[in-house]
C-alpha positions as CSV (number, residue, x, y, z in Angstrom):
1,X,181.5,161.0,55.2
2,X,180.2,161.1,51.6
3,X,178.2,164.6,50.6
4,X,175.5,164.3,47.9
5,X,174.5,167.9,46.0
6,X,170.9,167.5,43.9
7,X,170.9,168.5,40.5
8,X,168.8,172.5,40.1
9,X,165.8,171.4,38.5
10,X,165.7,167.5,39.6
11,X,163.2,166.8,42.3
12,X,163.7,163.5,42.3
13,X,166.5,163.6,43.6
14,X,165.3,165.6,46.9
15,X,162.7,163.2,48.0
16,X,161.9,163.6,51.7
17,X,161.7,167.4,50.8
18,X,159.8,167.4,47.7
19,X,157.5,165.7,50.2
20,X,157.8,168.1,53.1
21,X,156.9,170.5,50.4
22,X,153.6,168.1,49.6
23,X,152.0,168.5,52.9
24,X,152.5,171.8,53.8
25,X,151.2,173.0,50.6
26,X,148.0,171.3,52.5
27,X,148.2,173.8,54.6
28,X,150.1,176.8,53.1
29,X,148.9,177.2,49.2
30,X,151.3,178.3,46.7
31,X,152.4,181.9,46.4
32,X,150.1,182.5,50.1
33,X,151.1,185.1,52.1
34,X,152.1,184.1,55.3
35,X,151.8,187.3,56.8
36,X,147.8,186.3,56.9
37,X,148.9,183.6,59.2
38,X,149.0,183.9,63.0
39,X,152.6,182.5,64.7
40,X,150.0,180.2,66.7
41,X,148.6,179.5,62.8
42,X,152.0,178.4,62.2
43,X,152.7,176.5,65.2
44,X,149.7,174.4,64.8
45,X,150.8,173.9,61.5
46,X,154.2,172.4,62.5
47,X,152.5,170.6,65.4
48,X,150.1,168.7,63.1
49,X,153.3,168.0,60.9
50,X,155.6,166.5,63.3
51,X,152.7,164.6,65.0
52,X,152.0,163.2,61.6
53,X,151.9,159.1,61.4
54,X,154.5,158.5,58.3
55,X,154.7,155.0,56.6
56,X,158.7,155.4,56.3
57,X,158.9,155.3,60.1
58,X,156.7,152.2,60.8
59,X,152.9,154.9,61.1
60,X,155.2,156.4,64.1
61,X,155.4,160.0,64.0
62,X,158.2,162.3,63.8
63,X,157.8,163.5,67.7
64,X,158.0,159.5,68.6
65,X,161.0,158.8,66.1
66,X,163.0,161.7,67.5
67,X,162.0,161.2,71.3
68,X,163.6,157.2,70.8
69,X,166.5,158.7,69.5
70,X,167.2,161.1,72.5
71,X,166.2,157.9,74.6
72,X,168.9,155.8,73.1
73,X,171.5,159.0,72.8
74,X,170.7,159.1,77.2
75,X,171.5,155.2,77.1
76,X,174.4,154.8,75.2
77,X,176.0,158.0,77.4
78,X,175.3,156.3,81.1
């Protein structure tokens, strides 16, 4: 299997996590201390993430995408 390393200093090339970066900075501004925030702060945080509609998955969200996949893991196995 090929392996791809980024460039340091090329976000372009790091795409789905320059945009992972993007919305939690919604959440979590830059240079914030975290220890302000709650684990439960945190957890909703992630919840509201991975519940998230994204246009890259047909407006699904990550929860749905990754429950299909463990769906078709359980069907290719029996």
């Amino acid at each position: 299997m090929p392996i791809y390393l980024c460039k340091p200093r090329s976000p372009w090339q790091r795409g789905t996590n320059e945009n992972a970066n993007r919305l939690l900075r919604q959440y979590l501004p830059k240079g914030a201390d975290l220890r302000t925030f709650s684990q439960a702060d945190l957890d909703a945080i992630a919840h509201e993430l991975n519940h998230r509609p994204r246009k890259v998955h047909g407006y699904r969200t990550l929860a749905e995408v990754y429950a299909d996949l463990l769906n078709s893991v359980d069907a290719l196995t029996t």
